[in-house]
C-alpha positions in Angstrom: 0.0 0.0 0.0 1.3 3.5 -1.1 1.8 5.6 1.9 2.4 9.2 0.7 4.3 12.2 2.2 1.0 15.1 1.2 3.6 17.5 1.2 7.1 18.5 0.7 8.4 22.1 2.3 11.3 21.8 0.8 10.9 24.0 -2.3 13.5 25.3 -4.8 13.8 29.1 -5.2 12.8 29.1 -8.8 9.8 27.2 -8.4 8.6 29.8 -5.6 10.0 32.2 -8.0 8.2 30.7 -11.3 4.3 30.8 -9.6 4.6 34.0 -7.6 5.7 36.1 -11.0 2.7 34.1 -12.5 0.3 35.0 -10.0 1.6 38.4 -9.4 2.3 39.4 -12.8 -0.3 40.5 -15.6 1.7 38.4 -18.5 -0.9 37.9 -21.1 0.6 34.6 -21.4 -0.9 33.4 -18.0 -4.5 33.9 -20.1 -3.1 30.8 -22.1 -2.4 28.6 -19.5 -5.5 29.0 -17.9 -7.4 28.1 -21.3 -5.1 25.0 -21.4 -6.2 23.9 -18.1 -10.1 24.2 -19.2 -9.5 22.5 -22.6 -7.8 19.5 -21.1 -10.1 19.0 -18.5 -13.3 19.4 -20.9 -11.2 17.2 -23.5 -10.9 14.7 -20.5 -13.8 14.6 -18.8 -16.7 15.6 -21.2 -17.4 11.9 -22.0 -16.6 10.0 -18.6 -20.4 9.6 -17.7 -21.8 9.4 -14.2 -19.6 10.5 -11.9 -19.4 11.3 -7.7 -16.4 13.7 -6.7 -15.1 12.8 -3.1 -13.6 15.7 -1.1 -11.0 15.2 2.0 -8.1 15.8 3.7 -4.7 15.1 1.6 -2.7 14.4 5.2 -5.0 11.4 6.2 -2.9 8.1 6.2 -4.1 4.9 5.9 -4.9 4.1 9.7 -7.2 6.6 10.1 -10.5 5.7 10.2 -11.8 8.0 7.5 -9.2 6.4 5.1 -11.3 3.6 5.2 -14.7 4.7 4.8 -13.4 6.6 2.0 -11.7 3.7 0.4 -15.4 1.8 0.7 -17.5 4.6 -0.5 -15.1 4.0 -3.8 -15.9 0.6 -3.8 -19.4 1.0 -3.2 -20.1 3.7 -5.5 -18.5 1.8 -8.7 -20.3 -0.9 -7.3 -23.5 1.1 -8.7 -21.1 1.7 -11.5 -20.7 5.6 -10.8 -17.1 6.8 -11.9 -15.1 8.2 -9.2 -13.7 12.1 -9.2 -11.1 13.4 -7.1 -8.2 15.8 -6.4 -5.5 12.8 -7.5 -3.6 13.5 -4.5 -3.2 11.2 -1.0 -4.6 10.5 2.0 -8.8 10.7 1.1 -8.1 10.7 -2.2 -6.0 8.1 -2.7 -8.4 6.1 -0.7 -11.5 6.8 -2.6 -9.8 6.2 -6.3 -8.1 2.8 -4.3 -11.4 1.5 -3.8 -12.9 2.4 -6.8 -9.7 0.8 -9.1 -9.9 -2.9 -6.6 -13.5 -3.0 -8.0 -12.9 -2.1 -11.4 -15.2 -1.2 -14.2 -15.5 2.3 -13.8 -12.7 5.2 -14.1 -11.1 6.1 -10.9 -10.0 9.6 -12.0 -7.7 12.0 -10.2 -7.1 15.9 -10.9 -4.0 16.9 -9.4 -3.0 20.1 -8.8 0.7 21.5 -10.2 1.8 23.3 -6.8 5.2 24.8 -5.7 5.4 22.0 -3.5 5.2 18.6 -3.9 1.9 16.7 -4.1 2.3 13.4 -4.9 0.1 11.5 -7.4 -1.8 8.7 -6.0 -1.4 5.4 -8.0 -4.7 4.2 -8.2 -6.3 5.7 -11.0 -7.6 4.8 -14.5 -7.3 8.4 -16.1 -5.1 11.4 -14.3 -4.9 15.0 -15.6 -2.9 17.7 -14.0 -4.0 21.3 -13.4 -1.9 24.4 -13.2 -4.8 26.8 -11.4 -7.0 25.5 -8.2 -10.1 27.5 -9.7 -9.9 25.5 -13.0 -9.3 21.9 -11.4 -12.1 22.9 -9.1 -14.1 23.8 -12.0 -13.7 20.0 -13.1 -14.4 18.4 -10.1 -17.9 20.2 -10.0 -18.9 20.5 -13.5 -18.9 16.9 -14.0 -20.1 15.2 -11.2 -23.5 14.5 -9.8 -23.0 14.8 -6.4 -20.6 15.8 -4.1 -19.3 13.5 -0.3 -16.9 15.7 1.6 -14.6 13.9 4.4 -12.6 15.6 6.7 -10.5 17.5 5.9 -8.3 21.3 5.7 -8.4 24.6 4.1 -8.4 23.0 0.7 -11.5 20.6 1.7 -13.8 23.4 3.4 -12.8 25.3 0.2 -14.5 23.2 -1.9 -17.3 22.6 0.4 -18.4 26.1 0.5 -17.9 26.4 -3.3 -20.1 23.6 -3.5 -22.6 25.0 -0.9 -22.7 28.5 -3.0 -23.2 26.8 -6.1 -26.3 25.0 -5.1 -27.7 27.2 -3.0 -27.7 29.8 -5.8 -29.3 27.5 -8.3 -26.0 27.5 -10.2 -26.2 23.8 -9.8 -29.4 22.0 -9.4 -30.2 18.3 -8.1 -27.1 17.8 -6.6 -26.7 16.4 -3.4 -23.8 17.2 -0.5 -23.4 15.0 2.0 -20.3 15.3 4.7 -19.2 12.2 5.9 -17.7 12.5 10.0 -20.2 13.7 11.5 -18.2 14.0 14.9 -16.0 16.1 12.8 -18.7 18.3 11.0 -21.1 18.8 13.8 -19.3 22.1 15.1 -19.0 23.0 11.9 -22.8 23.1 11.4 -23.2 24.6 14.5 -21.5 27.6 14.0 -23.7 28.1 10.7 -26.7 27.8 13.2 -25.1 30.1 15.6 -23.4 32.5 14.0 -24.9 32.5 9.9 -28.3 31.9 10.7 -28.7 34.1 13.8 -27.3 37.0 12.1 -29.7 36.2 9.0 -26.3 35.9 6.5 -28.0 32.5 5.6 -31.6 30.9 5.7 -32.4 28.3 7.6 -33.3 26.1 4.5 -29.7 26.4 3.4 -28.6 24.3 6.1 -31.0 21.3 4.7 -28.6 21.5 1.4 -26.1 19.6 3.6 -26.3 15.7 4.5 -24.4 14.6 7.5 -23.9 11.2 7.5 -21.7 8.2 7.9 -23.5 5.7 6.9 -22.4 4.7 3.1 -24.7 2.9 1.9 -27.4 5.9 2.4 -25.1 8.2 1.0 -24.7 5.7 -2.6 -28.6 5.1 -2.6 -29.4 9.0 -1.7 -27.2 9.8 -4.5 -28.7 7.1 -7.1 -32.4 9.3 -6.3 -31.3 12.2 -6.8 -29.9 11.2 -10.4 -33.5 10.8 -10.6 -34.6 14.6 -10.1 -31.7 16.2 -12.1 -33.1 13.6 -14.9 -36.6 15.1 -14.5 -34.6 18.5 -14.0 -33.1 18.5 -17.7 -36.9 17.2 -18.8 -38.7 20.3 -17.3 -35.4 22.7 -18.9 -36.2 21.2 -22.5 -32.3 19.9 -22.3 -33.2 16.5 -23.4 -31.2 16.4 -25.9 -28.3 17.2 -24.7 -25.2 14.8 -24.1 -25.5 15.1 -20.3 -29.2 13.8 -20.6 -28.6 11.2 -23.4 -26.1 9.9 -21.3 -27.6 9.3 -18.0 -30.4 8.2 -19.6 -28.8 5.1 -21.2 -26.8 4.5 -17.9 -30.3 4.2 -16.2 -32.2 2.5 -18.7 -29.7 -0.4 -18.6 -30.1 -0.6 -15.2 -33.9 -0.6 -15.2 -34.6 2.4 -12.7 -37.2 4.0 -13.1 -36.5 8.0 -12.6 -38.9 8.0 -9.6 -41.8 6.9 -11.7 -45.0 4.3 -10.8 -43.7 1.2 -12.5 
């Protein structure tokens, strides 16, 4: 089993050198790179089908208990014979690819991210891109997934949480499910929305129901397989059935004989 240093602190001086003149600087040339990163990721991904991105903590090592859940959620969900999305990296991510690769049959894909440390590439994927920007990766890992299981995790993870949580709660997004797995871990976490958000009124109090807490897998994999369902009927009422997206879940569906929470 792969056990992965996250990351390295030792960094050269032209590396820090090379991504602070790109971020600081207002080359025209950075304009390209950033198009690069969207054409390879929509080159990529466009075609993968039905996919679940898992979110977590890159520090994580393989004794910890999340490491495992992660690594059976993989399983699970390509069980069901959902591809599975995420960051490419170690700890959570490596888990969740791991267990989607031992059962095979689906793509376990990972979009790593080109930093001015070292992140090392987990080996247990199908299909691997790398990205130069967060903000385009992350673009990636939410444009082409149906539904989003966050672990624990740090800065990066809560990141894409809230990203997540905007995205839905402004409509920008619709159908898509967010469950946070580690309850024990998220708990204070959703009471401080309660607290702090909601008492002030900087939320509603129906933007908490957008989040599932939950660490119970198997109710996260059939939650998600339902609420395929409604984005289905979601494209219907939008008049985008026929579109890719639709065409494909369609077929992936009808094979299986669900019925897109229809009377049969």
């Amino acid at each position: 089993m792969a056990n992965h240093e996250p990351v390295s602190k030792h960094v050269s001086k032209e590396v820090v050198k090379r991504y602070v003149r790109d971020i600081k600087s207002a080359d025209a040339w950075s304009m390209f790179r950033i198009i690069a990163d969207f054409v390879k990721g929509f080159d990529e991904l466009g075609e993968i089908g039905p996919a679940v991105t898992i979110f977590g903590s890159a520090r994580l090592k393989e004794e910890s208990k999340y490491y495992h859940m992660a690594r059976e959620l993989g399983n699970k969900l390509a069980s069901k014979r959902f591809n599975v999305l995420t960051g490419g990296g170690p700890g959570i991510m490596e888990a969740a690819n791991l267990g989607a690769f031992e059962h095979g049959g689906v793509e376990s894909i990972g979009l790593n991210i080109d930093l001015p440390f070292e992140q090392t590439k987990n080996p247990y994927t199908t299909k691997e891109e790398s990205f130069d920007y967060f903000f385009s990766r992350k673009v990636m890992l939410v444009k082409y997934s149906l539904a989003y299981v966050i672990f624990p995790g740090g800065f990066g993870t809560l990141d894409e949480l809230f990203e997540a949580l905007t995205l839905v709660q402004t409509r920008k997004v619709e159908g898509v499910r967010i469950f946070l797995v580690g309850a024990d871990f998220y708990n204070p976490l959703i009471n401080f929305l309660e607290e702090c958000l909601i008492s002030n009124k900087m939320i509603d109090a129906e933007d908490i129901a957008l989040i599932t807490i939950t660490d119970d897998l198997d109710f996260v994999v059939s939650e998600i397989e339902k609420s395929v369902a409604v984005q289905i009927s979601g494209l219907e009422e939008k008049g985008l059935d026929d579109t890719k997206h639709y065409k494909r879940l369609s077929e992936f569906f009808g094979e299986r004989n669900i019925k897109f929470g229809k009377d049969s």
